[in-house]
C-alpha positions as CSV (number, residue, x, y, z in Angstrom):
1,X,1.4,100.6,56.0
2,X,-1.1,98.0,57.9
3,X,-2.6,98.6,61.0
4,X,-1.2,96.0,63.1
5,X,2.9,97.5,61.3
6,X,2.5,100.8,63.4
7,X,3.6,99.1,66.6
8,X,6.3,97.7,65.0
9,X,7.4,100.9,63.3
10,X,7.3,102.8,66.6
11,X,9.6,100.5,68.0
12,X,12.1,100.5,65.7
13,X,12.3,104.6,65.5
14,X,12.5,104.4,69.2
15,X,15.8,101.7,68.3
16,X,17.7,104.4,66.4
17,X,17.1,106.9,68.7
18,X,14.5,108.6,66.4
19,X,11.4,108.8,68.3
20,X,10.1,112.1,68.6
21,X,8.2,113.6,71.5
22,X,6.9,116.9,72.2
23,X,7.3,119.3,75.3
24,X,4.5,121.4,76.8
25,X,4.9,124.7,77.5
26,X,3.1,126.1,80.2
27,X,3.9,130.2,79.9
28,X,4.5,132.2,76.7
29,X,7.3,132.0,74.6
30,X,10.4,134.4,76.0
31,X,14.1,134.1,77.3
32,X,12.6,131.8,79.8
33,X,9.7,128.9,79.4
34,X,8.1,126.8,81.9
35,X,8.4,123.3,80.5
36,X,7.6,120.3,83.3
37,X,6.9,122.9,85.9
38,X,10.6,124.5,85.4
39,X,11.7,127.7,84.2
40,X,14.5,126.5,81.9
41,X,16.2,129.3,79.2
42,X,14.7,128.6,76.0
43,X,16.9,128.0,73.1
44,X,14.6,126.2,70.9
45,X,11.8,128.8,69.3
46,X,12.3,130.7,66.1
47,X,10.9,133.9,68.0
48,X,13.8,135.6,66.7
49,X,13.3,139.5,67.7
50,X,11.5,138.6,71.0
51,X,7.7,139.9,69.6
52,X,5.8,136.8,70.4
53,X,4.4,138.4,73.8
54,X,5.5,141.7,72.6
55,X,2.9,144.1,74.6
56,X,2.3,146.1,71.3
57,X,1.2,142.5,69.2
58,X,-1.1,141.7,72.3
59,X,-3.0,144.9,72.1
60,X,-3.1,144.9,68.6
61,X,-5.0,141.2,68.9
62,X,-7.0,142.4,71.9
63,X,-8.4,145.1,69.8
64,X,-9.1,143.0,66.6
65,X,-10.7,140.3,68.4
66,X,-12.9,142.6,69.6
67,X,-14.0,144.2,66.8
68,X,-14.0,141.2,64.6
69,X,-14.4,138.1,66.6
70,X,-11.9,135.0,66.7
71,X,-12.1,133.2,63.6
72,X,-12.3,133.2,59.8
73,X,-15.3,131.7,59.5
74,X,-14.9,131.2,55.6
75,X,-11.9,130.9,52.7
76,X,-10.3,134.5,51.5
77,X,-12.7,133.9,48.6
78,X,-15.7,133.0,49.7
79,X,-16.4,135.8,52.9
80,X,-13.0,135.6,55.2
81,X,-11.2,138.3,53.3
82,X,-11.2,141.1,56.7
83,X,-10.1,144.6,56.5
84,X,-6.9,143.8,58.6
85,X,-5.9,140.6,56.1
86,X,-6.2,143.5,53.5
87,X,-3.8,146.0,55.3
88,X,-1.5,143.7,56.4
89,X,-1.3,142.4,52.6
90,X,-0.5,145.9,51.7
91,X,1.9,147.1,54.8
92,X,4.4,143.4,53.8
93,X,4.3,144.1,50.2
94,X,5.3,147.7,51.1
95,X,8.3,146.7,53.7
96,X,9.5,143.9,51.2
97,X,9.4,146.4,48.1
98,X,7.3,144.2,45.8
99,X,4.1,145.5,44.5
100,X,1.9,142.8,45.8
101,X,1.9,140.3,48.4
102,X,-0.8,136.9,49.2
103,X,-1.7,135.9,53.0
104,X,-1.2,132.3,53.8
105,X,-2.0,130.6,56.9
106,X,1.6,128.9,57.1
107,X,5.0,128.8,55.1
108,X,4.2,125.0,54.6
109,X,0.4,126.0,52.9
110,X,2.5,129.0,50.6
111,X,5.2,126.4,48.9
112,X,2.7,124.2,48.6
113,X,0.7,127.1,46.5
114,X,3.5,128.4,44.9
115,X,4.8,125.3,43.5
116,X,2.3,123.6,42.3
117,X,0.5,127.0,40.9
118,X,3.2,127.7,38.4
119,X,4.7,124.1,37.9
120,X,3.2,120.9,36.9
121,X,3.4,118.4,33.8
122,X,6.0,119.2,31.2
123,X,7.6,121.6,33.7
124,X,10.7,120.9,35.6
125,X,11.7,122.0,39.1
126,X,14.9,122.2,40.9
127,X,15.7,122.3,44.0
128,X,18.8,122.4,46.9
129,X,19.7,119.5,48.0
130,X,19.1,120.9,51.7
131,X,15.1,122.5,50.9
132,X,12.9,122.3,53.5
133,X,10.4,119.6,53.5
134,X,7.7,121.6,52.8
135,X,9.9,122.6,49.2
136,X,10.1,119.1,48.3
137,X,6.5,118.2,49.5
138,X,5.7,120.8,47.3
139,X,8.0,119.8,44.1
140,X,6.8,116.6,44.2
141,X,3.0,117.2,44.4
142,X,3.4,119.7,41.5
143,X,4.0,116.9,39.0
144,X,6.4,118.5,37.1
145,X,10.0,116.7,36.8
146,X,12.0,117.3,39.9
147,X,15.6,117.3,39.9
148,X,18.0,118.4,43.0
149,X,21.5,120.2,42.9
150,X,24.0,120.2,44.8
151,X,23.6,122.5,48.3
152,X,24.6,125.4,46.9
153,X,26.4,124.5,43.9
154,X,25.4,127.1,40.9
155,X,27.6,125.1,38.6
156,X,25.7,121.7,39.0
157,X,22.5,123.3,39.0
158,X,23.3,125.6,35.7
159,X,24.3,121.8,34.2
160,X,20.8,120.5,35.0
161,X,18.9,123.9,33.8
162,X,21.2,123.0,30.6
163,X,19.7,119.7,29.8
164,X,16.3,119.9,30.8
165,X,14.2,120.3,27.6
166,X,11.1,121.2,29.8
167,X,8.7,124.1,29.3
168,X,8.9,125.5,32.2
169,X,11.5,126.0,34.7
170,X,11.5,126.5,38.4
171,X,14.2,127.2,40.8
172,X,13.1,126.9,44.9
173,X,15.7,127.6,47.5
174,X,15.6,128.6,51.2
175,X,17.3,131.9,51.6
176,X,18.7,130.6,55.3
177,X,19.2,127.0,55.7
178,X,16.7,126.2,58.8
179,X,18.8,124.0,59.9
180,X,22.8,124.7,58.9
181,X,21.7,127.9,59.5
182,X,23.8,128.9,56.0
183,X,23.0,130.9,53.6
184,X,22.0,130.6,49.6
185,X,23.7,132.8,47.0
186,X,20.7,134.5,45.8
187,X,22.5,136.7,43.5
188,X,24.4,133.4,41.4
189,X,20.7,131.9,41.6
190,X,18.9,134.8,40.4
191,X,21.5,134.8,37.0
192,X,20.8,131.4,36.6
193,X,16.7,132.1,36.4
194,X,17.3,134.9,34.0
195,X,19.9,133.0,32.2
196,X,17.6,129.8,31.7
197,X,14.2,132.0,31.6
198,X,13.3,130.2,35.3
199,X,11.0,132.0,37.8
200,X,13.0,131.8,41.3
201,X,11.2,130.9,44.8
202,X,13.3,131.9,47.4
203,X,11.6,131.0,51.2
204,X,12.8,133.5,53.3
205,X,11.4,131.8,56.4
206,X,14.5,132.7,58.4
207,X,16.1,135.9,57.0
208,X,13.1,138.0,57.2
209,X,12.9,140.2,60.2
210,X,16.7,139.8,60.9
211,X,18.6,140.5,57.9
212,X,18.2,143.4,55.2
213,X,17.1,145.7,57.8
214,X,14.2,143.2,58.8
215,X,13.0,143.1,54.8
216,X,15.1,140.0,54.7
217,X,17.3,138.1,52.4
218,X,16.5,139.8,48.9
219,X,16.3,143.1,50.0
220,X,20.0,142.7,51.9
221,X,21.1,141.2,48.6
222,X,19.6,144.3,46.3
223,X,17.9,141.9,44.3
224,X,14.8,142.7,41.6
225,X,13.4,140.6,39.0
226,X,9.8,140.0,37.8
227,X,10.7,136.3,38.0
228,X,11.6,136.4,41.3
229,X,9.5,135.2,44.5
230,X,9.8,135.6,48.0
231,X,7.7,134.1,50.9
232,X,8.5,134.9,54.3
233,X,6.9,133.3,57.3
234,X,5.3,135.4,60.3
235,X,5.7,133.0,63.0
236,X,9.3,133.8,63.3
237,X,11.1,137.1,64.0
238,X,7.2,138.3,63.4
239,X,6.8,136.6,66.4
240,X,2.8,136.3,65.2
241,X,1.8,133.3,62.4
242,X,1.0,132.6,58.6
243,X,3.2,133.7,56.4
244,X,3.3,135.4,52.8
245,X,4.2,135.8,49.6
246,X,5.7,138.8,47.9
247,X,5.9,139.2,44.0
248,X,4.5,141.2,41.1
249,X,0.7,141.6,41.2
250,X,0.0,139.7,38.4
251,X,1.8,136.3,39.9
252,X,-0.2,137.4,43.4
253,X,-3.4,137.6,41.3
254,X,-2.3,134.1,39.6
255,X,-2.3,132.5,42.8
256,X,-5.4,133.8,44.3
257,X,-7.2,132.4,41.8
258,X,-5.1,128.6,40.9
259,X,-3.4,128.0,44.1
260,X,-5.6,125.5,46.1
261,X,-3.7,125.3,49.2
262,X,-5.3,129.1,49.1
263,X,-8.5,128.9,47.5
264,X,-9.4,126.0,49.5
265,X,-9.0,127.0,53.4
266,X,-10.3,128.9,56.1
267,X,-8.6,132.2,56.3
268,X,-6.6,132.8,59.3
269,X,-7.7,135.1,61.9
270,X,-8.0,138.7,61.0
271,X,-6.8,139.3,64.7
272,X,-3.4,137.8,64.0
273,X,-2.9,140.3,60.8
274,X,-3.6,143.0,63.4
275,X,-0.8,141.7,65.2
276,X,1.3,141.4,62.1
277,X,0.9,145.8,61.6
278,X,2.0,145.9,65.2
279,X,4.5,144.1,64.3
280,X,6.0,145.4,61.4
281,X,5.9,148.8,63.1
282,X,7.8,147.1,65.7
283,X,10.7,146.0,63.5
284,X,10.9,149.2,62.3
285,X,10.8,151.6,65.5
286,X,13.1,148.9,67.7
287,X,16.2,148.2,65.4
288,X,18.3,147.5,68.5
289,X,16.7,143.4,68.3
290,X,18.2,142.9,65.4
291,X,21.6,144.0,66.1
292,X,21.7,142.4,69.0
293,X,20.2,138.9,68.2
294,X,23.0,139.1,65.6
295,X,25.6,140.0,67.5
296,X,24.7,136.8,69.9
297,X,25.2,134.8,66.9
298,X,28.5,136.3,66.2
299,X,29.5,135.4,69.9
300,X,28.8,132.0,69.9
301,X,30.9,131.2,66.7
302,X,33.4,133.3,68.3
303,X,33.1,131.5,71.9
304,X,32.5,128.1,70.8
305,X,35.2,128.0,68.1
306,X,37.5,129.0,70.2
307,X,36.3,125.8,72.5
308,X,36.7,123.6,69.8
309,X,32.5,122.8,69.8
310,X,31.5,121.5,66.1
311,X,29.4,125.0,65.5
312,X,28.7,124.9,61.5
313,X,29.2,128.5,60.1
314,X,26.2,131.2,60.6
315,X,25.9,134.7,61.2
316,X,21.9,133.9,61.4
317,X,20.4,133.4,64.7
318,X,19.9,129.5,63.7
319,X,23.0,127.8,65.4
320,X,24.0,124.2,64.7
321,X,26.4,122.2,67.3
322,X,26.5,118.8,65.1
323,X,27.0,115.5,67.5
324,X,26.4,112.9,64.5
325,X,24.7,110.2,66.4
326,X,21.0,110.4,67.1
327,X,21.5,108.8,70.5
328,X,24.5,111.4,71.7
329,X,22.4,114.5,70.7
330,X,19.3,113.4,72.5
331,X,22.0,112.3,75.6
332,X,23.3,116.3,75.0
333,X,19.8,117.9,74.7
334,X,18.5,115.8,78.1
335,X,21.6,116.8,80.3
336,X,21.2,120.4,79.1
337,X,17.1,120.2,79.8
338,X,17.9,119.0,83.2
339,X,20.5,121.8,83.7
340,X,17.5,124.1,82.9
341,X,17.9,124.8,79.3
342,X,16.0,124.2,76.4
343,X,18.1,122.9,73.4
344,X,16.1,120.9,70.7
345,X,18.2,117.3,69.3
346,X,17.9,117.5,65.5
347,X,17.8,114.3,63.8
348,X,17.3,112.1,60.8
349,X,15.4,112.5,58.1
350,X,15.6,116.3,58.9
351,X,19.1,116.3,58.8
352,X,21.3,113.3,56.9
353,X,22.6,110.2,58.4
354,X,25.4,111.3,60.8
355,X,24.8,114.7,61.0
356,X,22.6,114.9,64.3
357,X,23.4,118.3,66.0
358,X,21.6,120.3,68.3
359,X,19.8,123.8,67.0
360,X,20.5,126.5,69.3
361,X,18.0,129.6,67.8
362,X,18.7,132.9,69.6
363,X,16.4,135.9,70.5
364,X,16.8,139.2,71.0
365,X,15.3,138.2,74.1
366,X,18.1,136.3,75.3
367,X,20.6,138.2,77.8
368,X,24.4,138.0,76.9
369,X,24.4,135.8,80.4
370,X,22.1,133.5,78.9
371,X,24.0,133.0,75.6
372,X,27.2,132.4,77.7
373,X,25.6,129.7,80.0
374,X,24.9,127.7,77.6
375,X,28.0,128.3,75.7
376,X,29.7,127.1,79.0
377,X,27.9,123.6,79.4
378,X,28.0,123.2,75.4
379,X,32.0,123.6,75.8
380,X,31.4,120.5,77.9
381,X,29.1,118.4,77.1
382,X,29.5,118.8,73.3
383,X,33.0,119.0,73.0
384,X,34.9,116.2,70.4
């Protein structure tokens, strides 16, 4: 693009109802934020237990802060490897069952090393047709030929494992579909990889904390293969940041020392993997958020359903209300932020052409009341 095309371009997004904007929150994440001096209920974070302002993760960060500063200062490499990056490494692999696990500073930075650390030219990657960005950023960069199945179709992705004559195969999937809010059939996918000697990356961004006890999508499905990876961000239901990947130590070792998006960036605080112990001891001693973030998800399919509200299928807290058009789900999302909720508008290219919806993401912090306030405008205002 040239300089004097950006105008243009800017204009024409704003045409199709595709500009995006961001809000400013002026209290910590909870039920309720203050967004344009308003409380409004917030249905738009992916703080899925409620431990963002948890009073356990804050002291655990007031602590560490004190005893080891605010920053990094330097890559895990070179000298911002801290004592808490080390225990948190151990505590995750421990909760996840693998024997190893890597700190990253995001999901996006932990495809991007996964990816291209174990694929590039002569290999072959696959992916669903519905990945996050970051999974096809990541295919894509690696080099290696990139096909895409089906969303969740084992049969068309076992016909392209079938004809690829490359030498090495890798299968990348979200375990929850961040924005359908569906789930992959990690047991079908798994038999594929062993099947067609493939490693299998599964991104758990959305399943860990919440399902499988809190250990997340593989552990619910009792799945356990050497060729099987699992990253799990901790900005979520960890309600902290970063994320990590889980695996055998030798493919942890591997990427310590070829994944760049690792080698070649300042480590995250050791502060925020203070507040990653207190959180996973959290999870662990307050079940009750899970059951009942879930259980709000099972009450708005039930409610909205029955309202006759377009709510695609998901037991996860990630809930989609589809509109189609761009323009009608940022009309929806306004009217709802002026009736004093927050309800993001989801719209092309992160979903398809036509497929606009609004992405209602519940907490364990949100109130029965609260769920069924907004299921009571959405029966309006969303309805065919």
């Amino acid at each position: 693009m040239k300089p004097d095309e950006i105008d243009a371009a800017l204009a024409a997004l704003a045409g199709r109802g595709l500009f995006r904007q961001r809000q400013t929150l002026e209290s910590a994440q909870g039920a309720n934020v203050v967004v344009g001096g308003r409380s409004r209920i917030a249905f738009a974070s992916n703080d899925y237990l409620g431990l963002a302002n948890h009073p356990a993760l804050i002291a655990a960060v007031t602590r560490a802060v004190r005893h080891y500063g605010v920053g990094g200062g330097a890559s895990h490499l070179v000298a911002g490897h801290f004592a808490p990056h080390e225990e948190a490494e151990t505590a995750l692999a421990g909760f996840v069952g693998r024997e190893a696990s890597v700190l990253f500073s995001s999901g996006y930075l932990a495809n991007l090393a996964v990816i291209t650390a174990l694929a590039g030219r002569g290999d072959a990657v696959f992916g669903d047709k519905l990945n996050h960005a970051s999974l096809n950023d990541a295919c894509q960069l690696s080099r290696a030929t990139f096909r895409r199945f089906r969303h969740n179709d084992l049969d068309h992705l076992a016909h392209l494992l079938s004809t690829t004559e490359a030498a090495g195969r890798l299968i990348a999937v979200d375990a929850v579909y961040s924005m359908d809010g569906d789930e992959a059939p990690l047991a079908g996918l798994l038999e594929l990889a062993e099947r067609f000697d493939a490693w299998l990356y599964v991104d758990d961004a959305h399943g860990f904390g919440v399902l499988g006890d809190g250990r997340g999508s593989l552990a619910e499905a009792s799945l356990a293969s050497p060729r099987l990876i699992g990253m799990a961000t901790l900005g979520k239901a960890a309600g902290v940041s970063g994320a990590f990947v889980a695996a055998d130590r030798r493919v942890c070792q591997w990427l310590v020392n070829r994944a760049r998006s690792y080698i070649y960036t300042t480590a995250s605080p050791p502060a925020l993997s203070a507040a990653v112990l207190a959180s996973l001891e959290v999870m662990r001693g307050e079940p009750w958020r899970r059951g009942h973030v879930l259980a709000l998800a099972s009450r708005m399919q039930r409610e909205l359903g029955a309202a006759g509200v377009a709510v695609l299928p998901s037991r996860t807290p990630v809930q989609a209300v589809v509109l189609g058009d761009a323009r009608r789900a940022l009309d929806v999302a306004a009217a709802l932020f002026d009736e004093g909720f927050q309800v993001p508008a989801i719209r092309p290219p992160t979903v398809p052409e036509g497929t606009a919806r609004l992405r209602v993401s519940l907490s364990a912090a949100h109130s029965e009341q609260d769920v069924d306030r907004l299921i009571g405008r959405l029966a309006v205002l969303a309805s065919p």
